[in-house]
C-alpha positions as CSV (number, residue, x, y, z in Angstrom):
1,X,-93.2,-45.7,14.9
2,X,-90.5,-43.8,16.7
3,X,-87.8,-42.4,14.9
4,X,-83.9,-42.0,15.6
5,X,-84.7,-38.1,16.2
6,X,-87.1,-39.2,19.3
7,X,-85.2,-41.6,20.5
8,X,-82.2,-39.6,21.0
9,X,-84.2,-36.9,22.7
10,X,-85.4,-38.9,25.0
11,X,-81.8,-40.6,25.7
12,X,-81.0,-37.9,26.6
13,X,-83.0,-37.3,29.7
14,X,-82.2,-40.6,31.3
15,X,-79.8,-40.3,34.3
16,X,-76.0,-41.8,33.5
17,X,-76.8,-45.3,34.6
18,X,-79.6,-47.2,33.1
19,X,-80.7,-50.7,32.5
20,X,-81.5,-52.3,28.7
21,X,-85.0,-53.4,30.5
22,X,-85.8,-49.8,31.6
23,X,-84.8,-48.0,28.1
24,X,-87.1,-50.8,26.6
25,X,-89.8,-50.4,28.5
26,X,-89.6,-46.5,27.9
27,X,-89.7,-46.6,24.2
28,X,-92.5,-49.4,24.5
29,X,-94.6,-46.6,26.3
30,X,-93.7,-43.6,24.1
31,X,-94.4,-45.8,20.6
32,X,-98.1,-47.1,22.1
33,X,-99.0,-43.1,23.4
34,X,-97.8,-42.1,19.9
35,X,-99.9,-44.7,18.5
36,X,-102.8,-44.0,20.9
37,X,-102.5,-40.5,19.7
38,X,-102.5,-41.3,16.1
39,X,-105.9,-43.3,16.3
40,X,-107.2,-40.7,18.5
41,X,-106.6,-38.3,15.5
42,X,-107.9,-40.5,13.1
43,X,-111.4,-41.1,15.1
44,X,-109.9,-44.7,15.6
45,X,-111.8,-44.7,19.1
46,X,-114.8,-46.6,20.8
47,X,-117.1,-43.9,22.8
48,X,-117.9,-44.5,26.3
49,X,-120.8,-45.6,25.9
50,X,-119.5,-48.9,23.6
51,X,-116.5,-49.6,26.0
52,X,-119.5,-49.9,29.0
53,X,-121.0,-52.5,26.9
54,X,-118.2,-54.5,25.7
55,X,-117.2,-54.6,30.0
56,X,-120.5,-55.8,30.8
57,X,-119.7,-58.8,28.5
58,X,-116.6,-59.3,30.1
59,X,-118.7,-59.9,33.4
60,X,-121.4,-62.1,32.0
């Protein structure tokens, strides 16, 4: 979850003129690599070797 702190930081580096959709998709990106982080640190992850065979079911 992003806080008010985060989003104001990052506010601040867009340029003077922006549209609703792009500061959207922005904070979309930032909460799911905070997120991804967060599993990562919690050894929320599937090792190579599972994704390869979860893809090859994909293809079947």
């Amino acid at each position: 979850m992003l806080t008010k702190l985060q989003v104001k930081e990052y506010i601040e580096y867009l340029p003077e003129e922006f549209s609703i959709d792009e500061l959207i998709e922005h904070l979309l990106l930032i909460d799911k690599i905070q997120k991804g982080n967060l599993q990562s640190e919690n050894n929320m992850v599937v090792s190579n070797e599972q994704m390869e065979k979860e893809i090859k079911k994909w293809f079947k």
